[in-house]
C-alpha positions in Angstrom: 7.3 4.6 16.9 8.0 3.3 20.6 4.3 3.8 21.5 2.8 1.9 18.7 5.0 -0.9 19.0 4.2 -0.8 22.5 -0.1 -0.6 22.8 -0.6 -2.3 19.0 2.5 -4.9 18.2 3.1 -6.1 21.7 -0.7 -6.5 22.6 -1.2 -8.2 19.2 0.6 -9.8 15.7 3.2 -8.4 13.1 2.8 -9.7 9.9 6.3 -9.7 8.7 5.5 -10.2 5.0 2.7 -7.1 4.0 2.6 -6.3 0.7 0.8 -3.2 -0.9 -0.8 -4.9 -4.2 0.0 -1.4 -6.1 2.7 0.8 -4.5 1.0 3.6 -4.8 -1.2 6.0 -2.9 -4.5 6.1 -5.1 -4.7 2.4 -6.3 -3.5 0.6 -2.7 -6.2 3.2 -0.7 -8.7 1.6 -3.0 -7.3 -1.9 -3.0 -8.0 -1.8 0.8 -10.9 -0.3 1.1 -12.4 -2.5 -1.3 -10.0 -5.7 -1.4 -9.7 -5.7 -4.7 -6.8 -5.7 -7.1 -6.2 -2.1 -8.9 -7.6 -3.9 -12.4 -10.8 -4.8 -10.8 -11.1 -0.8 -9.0 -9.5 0.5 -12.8 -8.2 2.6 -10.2 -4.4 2.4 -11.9 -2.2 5.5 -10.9 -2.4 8.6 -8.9 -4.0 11.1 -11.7 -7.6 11.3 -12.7 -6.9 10.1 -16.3 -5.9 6.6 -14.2 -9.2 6.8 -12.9 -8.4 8.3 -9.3 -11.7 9.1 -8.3 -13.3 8.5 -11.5 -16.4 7.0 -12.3 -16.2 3.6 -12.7 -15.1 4.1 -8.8 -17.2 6.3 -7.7 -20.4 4.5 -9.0 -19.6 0.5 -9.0 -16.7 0.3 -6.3 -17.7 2.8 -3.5 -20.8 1.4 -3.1 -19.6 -2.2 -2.0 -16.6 -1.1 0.2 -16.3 -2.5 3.8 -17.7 0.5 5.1 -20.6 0.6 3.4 -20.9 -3.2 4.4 -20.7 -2.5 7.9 -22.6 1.2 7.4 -25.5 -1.2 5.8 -25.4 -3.6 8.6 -25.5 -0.7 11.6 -22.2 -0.5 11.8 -21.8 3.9 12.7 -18.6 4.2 10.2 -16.1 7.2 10.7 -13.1 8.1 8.2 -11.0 11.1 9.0 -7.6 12.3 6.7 -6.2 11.5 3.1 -9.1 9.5 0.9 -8.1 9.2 -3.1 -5.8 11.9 -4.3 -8.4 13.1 -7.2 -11.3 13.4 -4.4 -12.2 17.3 -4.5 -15.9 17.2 -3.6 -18.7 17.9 -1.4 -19.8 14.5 -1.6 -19.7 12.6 1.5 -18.8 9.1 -0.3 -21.0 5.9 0.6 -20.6 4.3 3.5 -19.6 6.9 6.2 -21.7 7.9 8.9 -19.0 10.9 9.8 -16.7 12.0 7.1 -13.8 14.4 7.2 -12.1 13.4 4.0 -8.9 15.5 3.2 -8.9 17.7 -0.5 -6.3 16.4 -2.7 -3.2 15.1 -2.1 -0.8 15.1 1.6 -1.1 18.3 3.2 -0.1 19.2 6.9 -0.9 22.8 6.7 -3.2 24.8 4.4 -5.7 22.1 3.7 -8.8 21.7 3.0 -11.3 19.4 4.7 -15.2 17.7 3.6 -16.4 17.7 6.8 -20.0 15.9 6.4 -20.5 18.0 3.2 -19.3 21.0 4.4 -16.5 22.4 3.2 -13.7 24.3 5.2 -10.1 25.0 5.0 -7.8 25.4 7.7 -4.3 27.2 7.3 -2.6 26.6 10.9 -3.8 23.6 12.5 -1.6 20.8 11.9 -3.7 18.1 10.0 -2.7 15.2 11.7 -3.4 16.4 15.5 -6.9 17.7 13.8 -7.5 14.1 12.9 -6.7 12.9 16.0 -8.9 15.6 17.8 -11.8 14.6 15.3 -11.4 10.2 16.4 -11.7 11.4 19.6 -14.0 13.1 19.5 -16.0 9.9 17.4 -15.4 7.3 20.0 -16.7 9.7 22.7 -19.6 10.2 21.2 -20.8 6.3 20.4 -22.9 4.3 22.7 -21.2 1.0 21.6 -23.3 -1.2 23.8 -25.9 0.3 21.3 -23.9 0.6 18.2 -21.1 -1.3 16.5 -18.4 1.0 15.0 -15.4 1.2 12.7 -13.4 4.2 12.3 -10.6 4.8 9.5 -8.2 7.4 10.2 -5.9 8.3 7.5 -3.0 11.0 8.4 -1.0 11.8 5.2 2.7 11.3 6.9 5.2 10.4 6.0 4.3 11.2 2.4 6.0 14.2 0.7 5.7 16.9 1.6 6.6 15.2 4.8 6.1 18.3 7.3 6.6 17.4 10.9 4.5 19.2 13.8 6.4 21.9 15.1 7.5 20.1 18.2 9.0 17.6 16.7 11.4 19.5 14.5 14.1 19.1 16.0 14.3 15.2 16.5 16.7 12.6 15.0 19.1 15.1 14.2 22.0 13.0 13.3 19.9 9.8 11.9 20.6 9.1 7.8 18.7 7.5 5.4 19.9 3.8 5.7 22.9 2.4 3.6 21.4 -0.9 2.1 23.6 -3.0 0.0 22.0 -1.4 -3.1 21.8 2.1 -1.5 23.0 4.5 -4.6 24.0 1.6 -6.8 24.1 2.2 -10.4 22.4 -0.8 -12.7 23.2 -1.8 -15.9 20.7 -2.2 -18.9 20.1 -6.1 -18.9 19.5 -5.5 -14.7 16.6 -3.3 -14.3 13.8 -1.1 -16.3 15.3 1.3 -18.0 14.3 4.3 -15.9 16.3 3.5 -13.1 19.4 3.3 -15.1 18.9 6.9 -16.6 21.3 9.6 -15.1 22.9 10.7 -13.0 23.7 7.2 -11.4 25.2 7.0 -8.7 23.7 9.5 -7.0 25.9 13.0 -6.1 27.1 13.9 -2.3 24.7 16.7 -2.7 21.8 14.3 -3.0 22.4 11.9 -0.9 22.7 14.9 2.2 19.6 15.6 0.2 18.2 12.4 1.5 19.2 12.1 4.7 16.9 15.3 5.3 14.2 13.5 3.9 14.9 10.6 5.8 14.7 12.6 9.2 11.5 14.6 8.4 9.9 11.1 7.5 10.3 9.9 11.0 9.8 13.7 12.4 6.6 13.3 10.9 5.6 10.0 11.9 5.8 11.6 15.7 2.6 13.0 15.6 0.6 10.0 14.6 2.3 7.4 17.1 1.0 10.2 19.7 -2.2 9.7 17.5 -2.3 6.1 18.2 -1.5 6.5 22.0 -4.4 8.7 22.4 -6.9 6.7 20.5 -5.9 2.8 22.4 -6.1 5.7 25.8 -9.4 6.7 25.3 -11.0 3.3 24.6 -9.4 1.5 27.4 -10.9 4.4 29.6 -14.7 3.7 28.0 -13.8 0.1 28.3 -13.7 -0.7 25.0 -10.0 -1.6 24.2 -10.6 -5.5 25.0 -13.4 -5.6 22.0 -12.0 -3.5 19.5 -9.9 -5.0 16.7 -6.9 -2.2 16.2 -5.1 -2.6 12.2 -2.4 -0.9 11.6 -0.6 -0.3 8.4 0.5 1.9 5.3 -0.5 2.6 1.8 2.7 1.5 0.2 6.5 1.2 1.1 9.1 3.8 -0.4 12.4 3.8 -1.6 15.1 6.3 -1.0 18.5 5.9 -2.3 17.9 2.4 -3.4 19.5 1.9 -7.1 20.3 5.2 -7.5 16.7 6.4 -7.6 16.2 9.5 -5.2 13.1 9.5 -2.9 9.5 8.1 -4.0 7.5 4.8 -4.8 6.2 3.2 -7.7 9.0 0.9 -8.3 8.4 -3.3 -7.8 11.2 -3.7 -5.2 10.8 -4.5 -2.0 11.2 -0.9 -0.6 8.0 0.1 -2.2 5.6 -2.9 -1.9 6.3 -4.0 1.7 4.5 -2.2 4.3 3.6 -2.1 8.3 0.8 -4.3 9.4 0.0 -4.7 13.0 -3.3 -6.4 14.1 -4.3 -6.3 18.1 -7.6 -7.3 19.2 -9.6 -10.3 21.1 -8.3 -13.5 20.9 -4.9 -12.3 19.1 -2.0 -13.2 20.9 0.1 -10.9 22.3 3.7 -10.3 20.3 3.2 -12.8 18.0 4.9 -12.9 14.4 2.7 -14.2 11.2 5.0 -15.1 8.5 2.2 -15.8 5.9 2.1 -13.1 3.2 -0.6 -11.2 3.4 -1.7 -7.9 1.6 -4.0 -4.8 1.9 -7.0 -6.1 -0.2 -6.9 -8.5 3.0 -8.0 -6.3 5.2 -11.7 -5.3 4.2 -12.5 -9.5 4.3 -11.2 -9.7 7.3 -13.2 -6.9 8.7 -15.9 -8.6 7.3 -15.3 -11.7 9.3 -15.1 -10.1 12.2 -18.2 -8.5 11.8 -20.1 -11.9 11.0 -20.7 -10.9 7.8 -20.3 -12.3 4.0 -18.0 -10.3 2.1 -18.4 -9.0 -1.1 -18.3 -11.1 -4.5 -16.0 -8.8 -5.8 -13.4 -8.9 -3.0 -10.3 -10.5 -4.3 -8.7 -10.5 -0.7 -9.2 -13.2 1.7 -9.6 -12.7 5.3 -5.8 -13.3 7.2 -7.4 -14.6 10.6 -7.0 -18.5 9.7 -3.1 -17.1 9.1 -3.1 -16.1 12.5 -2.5 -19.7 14.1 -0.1 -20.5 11.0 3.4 -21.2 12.3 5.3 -21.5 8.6 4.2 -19.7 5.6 1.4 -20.5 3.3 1.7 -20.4 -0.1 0.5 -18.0 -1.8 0.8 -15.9 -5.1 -0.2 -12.0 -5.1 -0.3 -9.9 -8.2 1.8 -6.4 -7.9 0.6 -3.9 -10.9 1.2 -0.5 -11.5 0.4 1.8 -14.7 2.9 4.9 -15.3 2.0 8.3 -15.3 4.0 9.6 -17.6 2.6 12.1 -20.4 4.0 14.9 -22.6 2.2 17.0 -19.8 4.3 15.7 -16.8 7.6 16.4 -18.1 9.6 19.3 -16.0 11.0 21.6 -18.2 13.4 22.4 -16.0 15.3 19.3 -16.5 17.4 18.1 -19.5 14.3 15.6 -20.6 11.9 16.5 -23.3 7.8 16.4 -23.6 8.2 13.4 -26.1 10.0 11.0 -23.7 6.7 10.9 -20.9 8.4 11.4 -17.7 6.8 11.8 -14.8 8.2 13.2 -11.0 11.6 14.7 -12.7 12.4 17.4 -9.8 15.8 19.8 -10.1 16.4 18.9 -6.4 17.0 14.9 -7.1 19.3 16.0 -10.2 16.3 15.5 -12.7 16.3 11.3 -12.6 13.1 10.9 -13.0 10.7 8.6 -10.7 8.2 7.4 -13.5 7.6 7.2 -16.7 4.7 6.3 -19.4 6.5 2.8 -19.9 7.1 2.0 -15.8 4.2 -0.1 -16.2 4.2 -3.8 -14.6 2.3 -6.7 -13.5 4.4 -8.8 -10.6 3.9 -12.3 -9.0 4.9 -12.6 -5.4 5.2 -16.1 -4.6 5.9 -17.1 -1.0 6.1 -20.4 0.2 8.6 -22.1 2.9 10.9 -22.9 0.8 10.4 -20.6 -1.9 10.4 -16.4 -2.1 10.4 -14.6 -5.3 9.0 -12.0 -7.4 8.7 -12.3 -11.0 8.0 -8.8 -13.1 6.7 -8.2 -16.7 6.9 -4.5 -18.0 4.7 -3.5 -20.6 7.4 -2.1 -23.2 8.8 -2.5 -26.1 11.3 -4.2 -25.1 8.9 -6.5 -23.3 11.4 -6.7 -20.3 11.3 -8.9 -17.3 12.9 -8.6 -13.8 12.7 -11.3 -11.2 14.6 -12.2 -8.1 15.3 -14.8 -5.9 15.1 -13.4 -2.4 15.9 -16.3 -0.5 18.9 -15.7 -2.0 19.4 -11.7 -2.9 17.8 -9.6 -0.3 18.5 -6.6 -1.8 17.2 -7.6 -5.6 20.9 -7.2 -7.2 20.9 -9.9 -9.3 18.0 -10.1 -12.1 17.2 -13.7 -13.5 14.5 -13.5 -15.1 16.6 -14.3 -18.4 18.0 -17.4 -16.6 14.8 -18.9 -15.3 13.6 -22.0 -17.1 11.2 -21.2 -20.1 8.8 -23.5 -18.7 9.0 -21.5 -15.3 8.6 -17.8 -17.0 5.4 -19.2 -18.8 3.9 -20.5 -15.8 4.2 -16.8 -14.4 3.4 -14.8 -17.1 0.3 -17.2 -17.7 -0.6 -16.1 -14.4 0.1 -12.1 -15.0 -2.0 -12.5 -18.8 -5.1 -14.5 -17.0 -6.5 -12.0 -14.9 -9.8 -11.2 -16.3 -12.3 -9.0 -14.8 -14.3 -10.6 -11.3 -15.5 -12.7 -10.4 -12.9 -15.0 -12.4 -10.3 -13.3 -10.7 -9.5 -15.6 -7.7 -9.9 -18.7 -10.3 -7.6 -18.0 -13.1 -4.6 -16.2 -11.0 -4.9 -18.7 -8.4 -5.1 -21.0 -10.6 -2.4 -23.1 -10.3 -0.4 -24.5 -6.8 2.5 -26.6 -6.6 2.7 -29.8 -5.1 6.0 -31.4 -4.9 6.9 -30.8 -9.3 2.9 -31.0 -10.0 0.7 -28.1 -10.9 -2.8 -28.6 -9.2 -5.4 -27.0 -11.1 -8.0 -25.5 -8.3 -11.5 -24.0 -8.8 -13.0 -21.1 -7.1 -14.9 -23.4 -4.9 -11.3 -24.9 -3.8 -12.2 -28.5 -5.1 -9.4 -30.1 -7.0 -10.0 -30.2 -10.4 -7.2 -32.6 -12.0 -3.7 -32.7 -11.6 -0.9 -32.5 -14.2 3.0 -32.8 -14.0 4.5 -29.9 -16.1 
């Protein structure tokens, strides 16, 4: 994407360690619209039984997002594209000024749109040049002298089904889907959750030309919103308002494809799935600069809030990343990584060799039936970053009560699970952490509540006072 790299990254900072807290559409859109951990939204998969959309969203999250912070503060607040998968309503949600929320799930053609309550479908206008035509048509209209604004655009690509505009068909035709060291490598029992050692694994030729298709209509996809971006940063450096508009760029999750043997998707606690794109251009943020802090997306509605001079909300679990911006090593820091399967005797394809009982989930006849998620695939992670430390410790909730964790300082590519070498003393520190997550406004205290100091645990209250002190 030459022309987002170009007008967002070089004009401003990369964060090179993003995180999604829930690699998943439904729970990260709400984790960064509100900045709060999936738990706290009970916003927990993609299906309205996980509480996509539901109520408890709906009527105590919506409400204190960061654009109805701003929207309450004069802020005029725009979204245009995909909102939560479950959303198929008239109801223009709170905190929007303009709303043109997408129906459902990624669509690029034959989609339906809540435009400010209105409802209309469109067959043949591709969705993400509608979007852009609808931003633009946003910033032309505001009188920012007069009125702050903050506009959200949200074009589906490159999820599935990955449709690229018609001029862009043709691109990339002999790019493949990258060979990583653990591109279509099978896994043993003792080395990952059990779904990703069902068959077939490896992966046939069949599938893995299969992928490579995938691979290209990703990026044929992506076309259409870097030309989105150009046109945006175009328009307000011609009203004059590029040099006091704060641009974020970034992505609702990672993906996989390949990786382990498991086809195309997300959901999964490696590093495919839970890293993700985050640019940040704006006033006083230098130009090409790299931010090696971790940082996540239930940073970005604190931040916004910052830079609106304004308190955020109790209930964000985020903190803003501006401090991070004149951070030359890495702060320490731990973020949780949780996911809930989808799998139910409803999901199961019965085209596939699997039966209702075993609650599978995203089992399709063109990735040879191995399945993508499951009623067990569900995890609470700790990602813990610090100079000289980088590892992710996962607890599955199973039977089996299994555990993966890697050291990526040493294994890039996550080949090597230790969880069953780490010390005792270790594991218990980080499933401590995982188990004391209550309900806000504990949050911040109980899963933050430890750093290390040299070989000491410092106990550290919300207000960031130093309680006591204890080796361990």
């Amino acid at each position: 994407m030459a022309k987002t790299q170009q007008l967002v990254a070089n004009r401003g900072a990369t964060f090179v360690n993003a995180f999604t807290t829930s690699p998943i559409c439904c729970p990260s859109r709400s984790a960064l619209l509100s900045g709060q951990y999936a738990h706290n939204t009970k916003t927990f998969n993609n299906s309205e039984s996980g509480g996509c959309y539901g109520t408890h969203w709906r009527e105590k999250v919506e409400p204190e997002t960061v654009a109805a912070l701003l929207e309450r503060s004069g802020y005029s607040t725009f979204y245009a594209g995909k909102y939560l998968n479950e959303y198929h309503s008239d109801r223009v949600p709170s905190g929007w000024t303009q709303w043109y929320g997408l129906h459902g799930n990624s669509r690029y053609y034959n989609y339906t749109l809540n435009e400010n309550g209105q409802i209309r479908f469109y067959q043949d206008e591709y969705l993400t040049d509608l979007l852009k035509t609808r931003t633009l048509e946003f910033i032309t209209s505001i009188d920012a002298t007069k009125t702050p604004f903050f506009a959200m655009v949200a074009p589906p690509a490159p999820h599935a089904p990955f449709t690229a505009a018609d001029r862009h068909q043709q691109l990339f035709p002999d790019v493949e889907a990258l060979k990583t060291k653990n591109f279509n490598l099978p896994c043993g029992p003792l080395e990952k959750h059990w779904l990703l050692t069902m068959p077939p694994s490896p992966l046939s030729k069949k599938t893995l030309t299969y992928l490579d298709t995938i691979y290209r209509n990703r990026w044929r996809s992506l076309m259409a919103v870097d030309e989105l971006v150009e046109a945006v940063i175009s328009l307000l450096e011609s009203k004059n308002l590029l040099n006091n508009t704060y641009i974020f760029y970034t992505s609702d999750n990672g993906y996989h494809i390949g990786q382990f043997s498991l086809p195309y998707d997300k959901r999964q606690p490696y590093e495919t799935d839970i890293r993700v794109p985050f640019l940040v251009a704006g006033p006083k943020i230098a130009s090409k600069s790299l931010v090696n802090s971790p940082v996540a997306l239930i940073d970005i509605a604190p931040t916004i809030a910052e830079l609106a001079k304004l308190e955020p909300s109790t209930s964000m679990d985020g903190e803003s990343i501006l401090s991070k911006l004149h951070h030359d090593g890495i702060e320490e820091r731990q973020l949780l990584i949780e996911y809930w399967g989808e799998g139910s005797e409803e999901t199961y394809n019965p085209d596939c060799p699997w039966q209702a009982k075993d609650r599978l989930s995203l089992c399709s006849v063109d990735a040879e039936c191995h399945c993508q998620d499951s009623w067990n695939n569900t995890y609470s992670c700790v990602r813990h970053m610090a100079n000289d430390l980088d590892l992710i410790y996962c607890r599955f909730k199973d039977r089996e009560n299994f555990a993966e964790a890697y050291d990526l300082s040493e294994d890039l590519y996550q080949m090597k699970n230790v969880a069953f070498e780490m010390l005792p003393s270790v594991r218990a520190k980080y499933d401590l952490a995982i188990s004391n997550r209550p309900p806000k406004p504990k949050l911040k205290t109980r899963f933050a509540t430890y750093i290390r100091v040299g070989e000491l645990w410092c106990k550290v209250t919300f207000t960031f006072l130093h309680d006591k002190c204890k080796g361990e």
